[in-house]
C-alpha positions in Angstrom: 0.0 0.0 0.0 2.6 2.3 0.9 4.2 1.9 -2.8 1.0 2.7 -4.0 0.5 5.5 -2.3 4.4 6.7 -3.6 2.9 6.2 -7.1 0.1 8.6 -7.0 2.3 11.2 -5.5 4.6 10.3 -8.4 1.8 10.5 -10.9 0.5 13.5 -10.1 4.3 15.1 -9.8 4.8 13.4 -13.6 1.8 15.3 -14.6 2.5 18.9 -13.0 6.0 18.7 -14.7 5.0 17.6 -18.0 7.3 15.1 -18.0 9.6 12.2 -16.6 12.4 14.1 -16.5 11.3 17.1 -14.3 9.8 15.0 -12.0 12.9 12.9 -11.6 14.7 16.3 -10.5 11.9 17.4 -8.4 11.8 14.4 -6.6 15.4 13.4 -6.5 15.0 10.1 -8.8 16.1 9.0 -12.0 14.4 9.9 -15.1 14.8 5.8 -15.5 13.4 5.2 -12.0 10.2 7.3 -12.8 9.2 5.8 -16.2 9.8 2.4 -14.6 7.5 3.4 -11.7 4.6 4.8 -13.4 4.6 1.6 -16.3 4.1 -0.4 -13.4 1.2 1.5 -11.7 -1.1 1.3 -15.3 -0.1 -2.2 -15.0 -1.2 -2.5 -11.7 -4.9 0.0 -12.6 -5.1 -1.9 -16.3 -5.3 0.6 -18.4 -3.4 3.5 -19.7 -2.6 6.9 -18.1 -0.1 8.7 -20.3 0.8 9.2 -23.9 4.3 9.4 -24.3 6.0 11.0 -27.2 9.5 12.0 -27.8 8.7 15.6 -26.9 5.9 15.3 -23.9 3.2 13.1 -22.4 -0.3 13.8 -22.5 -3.1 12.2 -20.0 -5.2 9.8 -21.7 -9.1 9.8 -21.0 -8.5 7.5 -17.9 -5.6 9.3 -16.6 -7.5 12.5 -16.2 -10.0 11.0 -14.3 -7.1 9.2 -12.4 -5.3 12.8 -12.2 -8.3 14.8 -10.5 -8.7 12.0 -7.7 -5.1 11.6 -6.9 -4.5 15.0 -6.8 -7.0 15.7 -4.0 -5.8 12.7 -2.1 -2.1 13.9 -2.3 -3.1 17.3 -1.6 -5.3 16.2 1.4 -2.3 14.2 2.5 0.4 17.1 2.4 -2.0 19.2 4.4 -2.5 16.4 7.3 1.2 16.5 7.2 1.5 20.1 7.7 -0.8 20.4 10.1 0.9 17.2 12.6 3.9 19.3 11.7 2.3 22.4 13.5 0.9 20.4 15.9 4.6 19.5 17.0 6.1 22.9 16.8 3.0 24.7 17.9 1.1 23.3 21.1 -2.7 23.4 20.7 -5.9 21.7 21.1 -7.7 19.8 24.0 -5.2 17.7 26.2 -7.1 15.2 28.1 -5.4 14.0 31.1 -6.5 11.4 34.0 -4.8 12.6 37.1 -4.9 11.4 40.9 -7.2 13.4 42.7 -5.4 14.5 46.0 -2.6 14.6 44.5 -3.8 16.6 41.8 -6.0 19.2 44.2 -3.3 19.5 46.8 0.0 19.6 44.3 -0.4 19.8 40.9 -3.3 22.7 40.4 -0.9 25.7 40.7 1.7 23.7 38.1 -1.1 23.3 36.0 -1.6 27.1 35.8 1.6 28.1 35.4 1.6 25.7 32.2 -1.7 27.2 31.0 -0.4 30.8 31.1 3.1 29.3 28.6 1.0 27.7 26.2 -2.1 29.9 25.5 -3.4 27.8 22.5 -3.9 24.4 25.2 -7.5 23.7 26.4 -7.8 20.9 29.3 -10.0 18.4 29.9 -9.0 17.0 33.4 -10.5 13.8 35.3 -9.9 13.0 38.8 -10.2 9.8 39.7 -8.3 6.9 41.3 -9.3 4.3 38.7 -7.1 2.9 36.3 -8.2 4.4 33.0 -7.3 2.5 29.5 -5.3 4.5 28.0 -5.9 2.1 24.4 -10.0 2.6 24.7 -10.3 6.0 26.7 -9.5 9.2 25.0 -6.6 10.4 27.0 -3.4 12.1 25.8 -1.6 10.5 29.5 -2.3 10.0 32.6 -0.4 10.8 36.2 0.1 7.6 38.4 1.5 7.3 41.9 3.4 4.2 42.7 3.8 1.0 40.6 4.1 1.5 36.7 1.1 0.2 34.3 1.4 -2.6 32.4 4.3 -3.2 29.5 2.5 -2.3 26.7 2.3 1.3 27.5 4.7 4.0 27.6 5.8 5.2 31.3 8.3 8.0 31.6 9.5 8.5 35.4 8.6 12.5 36.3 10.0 12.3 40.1 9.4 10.4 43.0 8.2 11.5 46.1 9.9 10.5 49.7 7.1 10.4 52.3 7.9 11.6 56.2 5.9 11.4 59.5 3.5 14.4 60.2 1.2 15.0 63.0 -1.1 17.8 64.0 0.3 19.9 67.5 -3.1 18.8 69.4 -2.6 14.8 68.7 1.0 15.8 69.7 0.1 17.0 72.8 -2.8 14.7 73.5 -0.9 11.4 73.0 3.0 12.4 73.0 5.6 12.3 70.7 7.3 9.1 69.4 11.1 8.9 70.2 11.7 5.8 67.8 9.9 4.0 65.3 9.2 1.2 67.6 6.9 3.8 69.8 4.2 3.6 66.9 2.9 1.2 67.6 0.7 2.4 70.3 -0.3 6.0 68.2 -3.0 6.1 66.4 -1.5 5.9 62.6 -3.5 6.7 59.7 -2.6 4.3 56.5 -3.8 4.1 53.1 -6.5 1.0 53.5 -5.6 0.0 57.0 -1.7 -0.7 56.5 -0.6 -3.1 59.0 3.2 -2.1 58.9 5.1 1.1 58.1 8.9 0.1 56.3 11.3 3.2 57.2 15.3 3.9 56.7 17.3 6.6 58.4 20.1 6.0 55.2 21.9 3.6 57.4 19.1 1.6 58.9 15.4 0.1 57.9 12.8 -1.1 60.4 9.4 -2.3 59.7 6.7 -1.4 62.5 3.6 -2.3 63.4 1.3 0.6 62.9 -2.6 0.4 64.1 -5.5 3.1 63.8 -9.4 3.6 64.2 -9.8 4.7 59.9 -9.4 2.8 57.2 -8.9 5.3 54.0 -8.6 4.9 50.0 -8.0 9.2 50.0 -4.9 11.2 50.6 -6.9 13.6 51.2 -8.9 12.6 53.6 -6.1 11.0 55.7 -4.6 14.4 55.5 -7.3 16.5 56.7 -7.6 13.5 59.8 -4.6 14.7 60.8 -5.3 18.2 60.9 -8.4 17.3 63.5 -5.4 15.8 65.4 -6.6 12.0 64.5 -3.2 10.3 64.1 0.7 10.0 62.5 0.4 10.0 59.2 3.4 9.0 56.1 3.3 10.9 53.2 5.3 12.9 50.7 6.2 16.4 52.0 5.0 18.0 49.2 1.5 17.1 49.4 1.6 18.8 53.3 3.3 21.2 52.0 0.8 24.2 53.1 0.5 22.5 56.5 4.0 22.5 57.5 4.2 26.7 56.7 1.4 26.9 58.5 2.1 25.1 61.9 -1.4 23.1 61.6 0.9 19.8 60.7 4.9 18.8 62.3 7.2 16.6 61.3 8.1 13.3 63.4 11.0 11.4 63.9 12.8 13.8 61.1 15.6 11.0 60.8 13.1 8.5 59.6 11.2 8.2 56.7 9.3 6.0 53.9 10.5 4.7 50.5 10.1 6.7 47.8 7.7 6.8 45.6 7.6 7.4 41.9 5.8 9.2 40.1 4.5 8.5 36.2 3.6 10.0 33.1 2.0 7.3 31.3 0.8 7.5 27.8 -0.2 4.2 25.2 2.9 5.5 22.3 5.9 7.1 22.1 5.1 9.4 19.3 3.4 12.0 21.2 1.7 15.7 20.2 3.3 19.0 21.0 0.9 19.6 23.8 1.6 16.3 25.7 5.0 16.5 25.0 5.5 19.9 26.5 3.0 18.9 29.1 5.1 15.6 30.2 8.5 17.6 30.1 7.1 20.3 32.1 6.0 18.3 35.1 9.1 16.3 34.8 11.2 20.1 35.1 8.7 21.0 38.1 9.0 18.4 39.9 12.6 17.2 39.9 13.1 20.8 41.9 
């Protein structure tokens, strides 16, 4: 099909030069290469497209007809290829991204604006939700995952990771004391993503697994996060996401030597031949957050 396809274009350049020979210098081909090409396309139709004479060819009654529709289709084609080509150079359009929600709300929103105001021509289409969206069936330019990479067949290029570190509001603090070592807890109330029975933490030299127990079981950063601000427990996450909390005194860090193992975060999209505004998109977040 592709060789096809090369034939029309070479046709309809044949045509527009009036002869083999111009069209073999247009196109960078033998004047040889080009009779031999077109001879085998009316083989391949059946019937005749060109007279040929010493002096010029002329388009028989079937090779005007022939002419008129390849001409659109080669034009339609060098347009689509311009316009990908701008598409590249020039970000634009509606770039559909799945994100994680708390994540998302508490971290990414003021990136996202300050990508919106460099590329004027973008328009976003943003869903928030924990599921697992297919890239292959759903129409989504990439998606933001947390944790463990998707499945092989899709594309997933590492933006950061996050390290996460112990936080607890003042009033839990000062209600139930402050651990001195990871062993001690074990008898706080710790608030874990879906009832974690164990925290794993490293102080660079050392790791130490600990029991950890609490009253909430939680699918929601965001929720465990605004627990601990009604003084409801230890939690572990990423500094980033408490950012606001720490500056503001509501939320203080715990056992400062210890903390969790990182976590990385993806940018995960079903090819590798990517858009202007998902490319800029991906390599922006991966400049924002490697700072």
């Amino acid at each position: 099909m592709d060789d096809y396809l090369n034939d029309m274009a070479l046709f309809v350049e044949v045509v527009k030069a009036r002869g083999f020979r111009n069209a073999g210098q247009a196109m960078g081909i033998p004047n040889s290469t080009v009779s031999r090409r077109i001879s085998a396309l009316e083989k391949t139709i059946g019937l005749r497209l060109l007279h040929r004479t010493t002096r010029k060819i002329e388009l028989t009654e079937a090779g005007l007809i022939y002419f008129e529709r390849c001409k659109r289709i080669v034009d339609e084609a060098r347009l689509a290829h311009e316009q990908l080509g701008e598409m590249l150079a020039q970000p634009s359009g509606i770039l559909r991204v799945s994100l994680p929600v708390d994540f998302a709300v508490t971290y990414l929103a003021p990136l996202v604006v300050e990508f919106a105001e460099l590329y004027p021509g973008i328009s976003f289409d943003f869903d928030l939700t924990p599921r697992r969206i297919d890239l292959v069936s759903e129409p989504y330019d990439v998606a933001i995952r947390i944790g463990e990479s998707e499945n092989s067949q899709l594309i997933a290029r590492t933006l950061a990771s996050l390290t996460p570190y112990l936080y607890a509001s003042p009033g839990y603090l000062k209600r139930s004391g402050e651990p001195d070592k990871p062993g001690d807890l074990a008898r706080h109330e710790c608030l874990a993503i879906l009832k974690a029975a164990a925290w794993t933490l490293h102080d660079g030299k050392r790791t130490t697994t600990v029991p950890v127990r609490g009253r909430f079981a939680l699918n929601s950063v965001g929720m465990i996060r605004r627990l601990a601000l009604l003084d409801q427990g230890i939690v572990l996450m990423p500094q980033e996401v408490v950012a606001e909390d720490l500056a503001s005194g509501t939320l203080r860090r715990v056992l400062p030597d210890w903390h969790g193992a990182a976590v990385p975060i993806y940018a995960i999209t079903e090819t590798r031949l990517l858009p202007a505004k998902t490319q800029r998109f991906i390599e922006f977040l991966q400049q924002r957050l490697a700072r």
